[in-house]
TIMI-2910 file (N, C-alpha, C, CB; in pm, 1 decimal, decimal comma, always signed):
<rs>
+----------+----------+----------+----------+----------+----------+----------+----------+----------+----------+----------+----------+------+
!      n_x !      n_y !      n_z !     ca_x !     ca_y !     ca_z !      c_x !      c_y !      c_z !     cb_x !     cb_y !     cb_z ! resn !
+----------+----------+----------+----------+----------+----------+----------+----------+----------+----------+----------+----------+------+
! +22191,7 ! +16162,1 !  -1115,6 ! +22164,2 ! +16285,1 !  -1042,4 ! +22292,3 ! +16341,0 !   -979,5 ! +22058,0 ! +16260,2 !   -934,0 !  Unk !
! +22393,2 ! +16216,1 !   -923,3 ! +22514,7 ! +16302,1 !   -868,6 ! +22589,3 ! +16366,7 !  -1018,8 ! +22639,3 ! +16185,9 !   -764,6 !  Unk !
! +22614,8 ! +16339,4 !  -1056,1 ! +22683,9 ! +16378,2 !  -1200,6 ! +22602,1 ! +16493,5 !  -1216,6 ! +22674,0 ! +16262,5 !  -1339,0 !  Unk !
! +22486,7 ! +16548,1 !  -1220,2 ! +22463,8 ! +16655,1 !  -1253,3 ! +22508,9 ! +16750,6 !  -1161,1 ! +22350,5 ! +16660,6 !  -1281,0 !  Unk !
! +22450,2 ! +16725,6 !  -1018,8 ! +22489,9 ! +16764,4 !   -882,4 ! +22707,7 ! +16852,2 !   -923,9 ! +22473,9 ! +16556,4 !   -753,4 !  Unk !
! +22771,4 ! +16741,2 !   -965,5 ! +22870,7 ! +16708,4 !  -1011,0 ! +22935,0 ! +16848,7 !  -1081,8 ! +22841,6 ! +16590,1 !  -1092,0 !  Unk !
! +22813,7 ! +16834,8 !  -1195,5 ! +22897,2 ! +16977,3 !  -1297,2 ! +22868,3 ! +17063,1 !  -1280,7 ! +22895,6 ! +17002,7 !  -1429,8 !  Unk !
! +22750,2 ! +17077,6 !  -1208,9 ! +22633,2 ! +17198,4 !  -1122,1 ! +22771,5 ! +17314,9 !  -1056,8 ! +22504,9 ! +17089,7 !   -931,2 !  Unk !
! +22827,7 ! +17240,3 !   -975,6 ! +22942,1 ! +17265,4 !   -871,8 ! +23052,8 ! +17330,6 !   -952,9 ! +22998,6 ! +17123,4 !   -796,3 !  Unk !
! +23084,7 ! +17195,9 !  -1050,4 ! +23245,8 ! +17244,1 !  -1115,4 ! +23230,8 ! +17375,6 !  -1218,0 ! +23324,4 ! +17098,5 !  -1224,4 !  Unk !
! +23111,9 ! +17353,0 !  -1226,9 ! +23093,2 ! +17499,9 !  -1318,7 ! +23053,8 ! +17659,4 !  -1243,8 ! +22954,3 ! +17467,8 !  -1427,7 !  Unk !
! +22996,7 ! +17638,9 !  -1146,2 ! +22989,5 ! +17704,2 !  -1081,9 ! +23069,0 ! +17817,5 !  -1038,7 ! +22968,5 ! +17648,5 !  -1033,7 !  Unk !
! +23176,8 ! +17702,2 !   -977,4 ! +23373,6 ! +17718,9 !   -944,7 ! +23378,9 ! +17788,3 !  -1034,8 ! +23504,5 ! +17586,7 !   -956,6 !  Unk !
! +23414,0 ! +17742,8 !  -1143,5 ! +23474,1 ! +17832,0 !  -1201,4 ! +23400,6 ! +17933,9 !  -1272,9 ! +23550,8 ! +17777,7 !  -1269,7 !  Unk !
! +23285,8 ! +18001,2 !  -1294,3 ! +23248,6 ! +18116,0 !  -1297,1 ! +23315,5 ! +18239,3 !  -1214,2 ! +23133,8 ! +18097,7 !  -1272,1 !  Unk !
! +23273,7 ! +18135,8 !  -1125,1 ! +23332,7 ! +18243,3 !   -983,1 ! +23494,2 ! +18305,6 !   -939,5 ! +23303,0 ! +18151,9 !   -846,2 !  Unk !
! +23534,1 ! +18156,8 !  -1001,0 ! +23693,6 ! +18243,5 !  -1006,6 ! +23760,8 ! +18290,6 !  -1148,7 ! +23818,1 ! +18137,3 !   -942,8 !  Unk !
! +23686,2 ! +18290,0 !  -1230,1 ! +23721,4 ! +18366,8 !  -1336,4 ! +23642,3 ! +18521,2 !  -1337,3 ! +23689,1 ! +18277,7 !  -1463,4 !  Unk !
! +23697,8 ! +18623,1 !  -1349,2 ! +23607,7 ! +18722,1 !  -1348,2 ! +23563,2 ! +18783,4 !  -1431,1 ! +23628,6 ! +18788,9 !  -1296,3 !  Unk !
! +23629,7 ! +18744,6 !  -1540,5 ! +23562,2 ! +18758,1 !  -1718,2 ! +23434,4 ! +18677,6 !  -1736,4 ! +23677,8 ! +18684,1 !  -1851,1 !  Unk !
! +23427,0 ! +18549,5 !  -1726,7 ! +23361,9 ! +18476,0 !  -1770,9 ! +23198,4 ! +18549,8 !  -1673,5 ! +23436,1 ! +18315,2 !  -1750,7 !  Unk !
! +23226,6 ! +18565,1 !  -1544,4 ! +23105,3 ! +18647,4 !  -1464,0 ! +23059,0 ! +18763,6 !  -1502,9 ! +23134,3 ! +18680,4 !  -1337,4 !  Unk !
! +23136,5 ! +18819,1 !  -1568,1 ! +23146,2 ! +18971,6 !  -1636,5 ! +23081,5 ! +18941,0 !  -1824,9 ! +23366,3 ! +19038,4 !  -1629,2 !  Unk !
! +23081,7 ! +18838,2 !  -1857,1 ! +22991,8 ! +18806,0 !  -1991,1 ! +22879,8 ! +18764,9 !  -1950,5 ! +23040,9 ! +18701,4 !  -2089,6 !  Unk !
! +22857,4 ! +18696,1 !  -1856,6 ! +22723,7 ! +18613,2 !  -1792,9 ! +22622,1 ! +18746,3 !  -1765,8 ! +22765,2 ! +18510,7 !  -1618,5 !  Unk !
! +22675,2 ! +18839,6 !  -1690,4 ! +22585,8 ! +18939,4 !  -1673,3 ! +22557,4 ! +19032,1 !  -1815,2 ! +22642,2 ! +19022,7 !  -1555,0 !  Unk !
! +22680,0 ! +19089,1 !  -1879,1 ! +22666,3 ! +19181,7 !  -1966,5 ! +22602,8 ! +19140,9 !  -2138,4 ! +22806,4 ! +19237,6 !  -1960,7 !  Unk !
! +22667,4 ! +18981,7 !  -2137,9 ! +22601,6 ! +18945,0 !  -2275,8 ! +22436,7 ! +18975,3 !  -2330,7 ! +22617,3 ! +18796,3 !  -2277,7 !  Unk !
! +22335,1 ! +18935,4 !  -2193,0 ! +22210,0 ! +18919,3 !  -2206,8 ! +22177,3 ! +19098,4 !  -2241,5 ! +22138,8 ! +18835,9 !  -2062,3 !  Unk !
! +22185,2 ! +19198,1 !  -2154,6 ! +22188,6 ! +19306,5 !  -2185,4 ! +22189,9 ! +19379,4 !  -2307,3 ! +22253,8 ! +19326,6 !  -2137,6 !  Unk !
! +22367,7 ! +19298,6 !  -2378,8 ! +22354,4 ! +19396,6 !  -2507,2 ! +22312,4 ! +19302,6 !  -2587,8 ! +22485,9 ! +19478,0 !  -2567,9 !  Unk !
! +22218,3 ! +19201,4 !  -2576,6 ! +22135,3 ! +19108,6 !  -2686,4 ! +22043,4 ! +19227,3 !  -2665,2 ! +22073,4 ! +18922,5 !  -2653,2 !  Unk !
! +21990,3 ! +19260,8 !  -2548,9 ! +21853,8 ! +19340,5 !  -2498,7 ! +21860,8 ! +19453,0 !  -2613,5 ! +21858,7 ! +19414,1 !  -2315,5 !  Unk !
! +21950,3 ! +19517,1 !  -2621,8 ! +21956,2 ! +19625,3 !  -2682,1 ! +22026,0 ! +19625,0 !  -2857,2 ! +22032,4 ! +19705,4 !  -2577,7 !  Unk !
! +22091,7 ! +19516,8 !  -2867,0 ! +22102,9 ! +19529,5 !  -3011,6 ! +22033,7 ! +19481,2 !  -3127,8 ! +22196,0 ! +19497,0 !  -3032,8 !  Unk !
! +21977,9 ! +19356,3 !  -3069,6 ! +21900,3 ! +19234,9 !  -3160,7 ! +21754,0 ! +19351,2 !  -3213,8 ! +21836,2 ! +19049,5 !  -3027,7 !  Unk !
! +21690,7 ! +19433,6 !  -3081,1 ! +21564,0 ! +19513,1 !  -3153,7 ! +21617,4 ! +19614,1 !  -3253,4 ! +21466,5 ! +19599,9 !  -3041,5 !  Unk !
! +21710,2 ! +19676,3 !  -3261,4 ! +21791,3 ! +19777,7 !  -3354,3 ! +21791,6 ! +19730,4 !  -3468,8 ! +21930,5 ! +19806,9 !  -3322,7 !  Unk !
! +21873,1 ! +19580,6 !  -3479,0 ! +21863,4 ! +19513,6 !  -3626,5 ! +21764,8 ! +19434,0 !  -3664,9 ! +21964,5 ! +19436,1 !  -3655,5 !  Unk !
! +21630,0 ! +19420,5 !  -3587,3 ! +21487,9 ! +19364,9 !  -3652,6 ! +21408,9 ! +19461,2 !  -3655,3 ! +21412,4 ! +19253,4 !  -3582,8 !  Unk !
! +21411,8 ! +19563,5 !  -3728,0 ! +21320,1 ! +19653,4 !  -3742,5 ! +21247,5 ! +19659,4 !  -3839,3 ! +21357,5 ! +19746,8 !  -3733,3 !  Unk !
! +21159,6 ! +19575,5 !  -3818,1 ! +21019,2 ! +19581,6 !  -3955,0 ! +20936,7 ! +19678,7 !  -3980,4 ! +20907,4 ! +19487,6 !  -3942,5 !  Unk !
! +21030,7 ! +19819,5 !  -3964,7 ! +20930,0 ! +19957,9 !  -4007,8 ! +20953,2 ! +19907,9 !  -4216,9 ! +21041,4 ! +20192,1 !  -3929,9 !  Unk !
! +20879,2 ! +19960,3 !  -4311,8 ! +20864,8 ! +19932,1 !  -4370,5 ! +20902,7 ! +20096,5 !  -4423,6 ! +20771,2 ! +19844,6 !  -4367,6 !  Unk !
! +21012,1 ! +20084,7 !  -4541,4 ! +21056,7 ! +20229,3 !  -4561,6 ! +21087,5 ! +20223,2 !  -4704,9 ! +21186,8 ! +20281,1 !  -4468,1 !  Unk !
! +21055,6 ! +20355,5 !  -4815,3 ! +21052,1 ! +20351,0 !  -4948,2 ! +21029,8 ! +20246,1 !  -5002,4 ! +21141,9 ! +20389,1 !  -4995,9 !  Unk !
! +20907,4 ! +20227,0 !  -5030,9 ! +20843,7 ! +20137,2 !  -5139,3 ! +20758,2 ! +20178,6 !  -5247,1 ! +20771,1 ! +20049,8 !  -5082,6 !  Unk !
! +20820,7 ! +20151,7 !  -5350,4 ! +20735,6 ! +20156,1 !  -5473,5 ! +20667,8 ! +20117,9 !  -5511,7 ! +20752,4 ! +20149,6 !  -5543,6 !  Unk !
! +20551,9 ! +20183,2 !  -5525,3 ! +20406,4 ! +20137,1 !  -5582,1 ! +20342,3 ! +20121,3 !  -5670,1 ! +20340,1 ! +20172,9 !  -5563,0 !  Unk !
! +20330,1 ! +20116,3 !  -5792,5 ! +20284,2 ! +20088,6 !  -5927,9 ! +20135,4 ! +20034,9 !  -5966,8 ! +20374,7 ! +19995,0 !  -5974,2 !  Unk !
! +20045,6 ! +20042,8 !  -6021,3 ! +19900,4 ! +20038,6 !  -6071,1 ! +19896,8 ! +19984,4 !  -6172,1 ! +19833,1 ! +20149,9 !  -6090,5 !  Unk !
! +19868,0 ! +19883,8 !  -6220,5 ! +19836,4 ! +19866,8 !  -6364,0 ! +19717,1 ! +19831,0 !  -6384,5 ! +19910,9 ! +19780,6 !  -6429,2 !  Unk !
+----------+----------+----------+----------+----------+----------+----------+----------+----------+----------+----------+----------+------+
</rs>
């Protein structure tokens, strides 16, 4: 439990003093939000139909 306690902290740190790494933490989730539905779009477009 201290060891987790441990990296809980050291990672923490350094989020905080890097200001990039705080600046992906917030912005990454966002443009998942907005790009991932753009490129799964299961509208279903020109399909050919045939009868036999």
């Amino acid at each position: 439990m201290r060891n987790l306690v441990f990296l809980l902290q050291k990672e923490f740190r350094q989020i905080f003093r890097n200001p990039t790494i705080l600046r992906m933490i917030l912005i990454m989730p966002i443009m998942q939000l907005i790009v991932i539905p753009l490129a799964a779009d299961y509208e279903i477009k020109h399909i050919s139909i045939s009868v036999v």
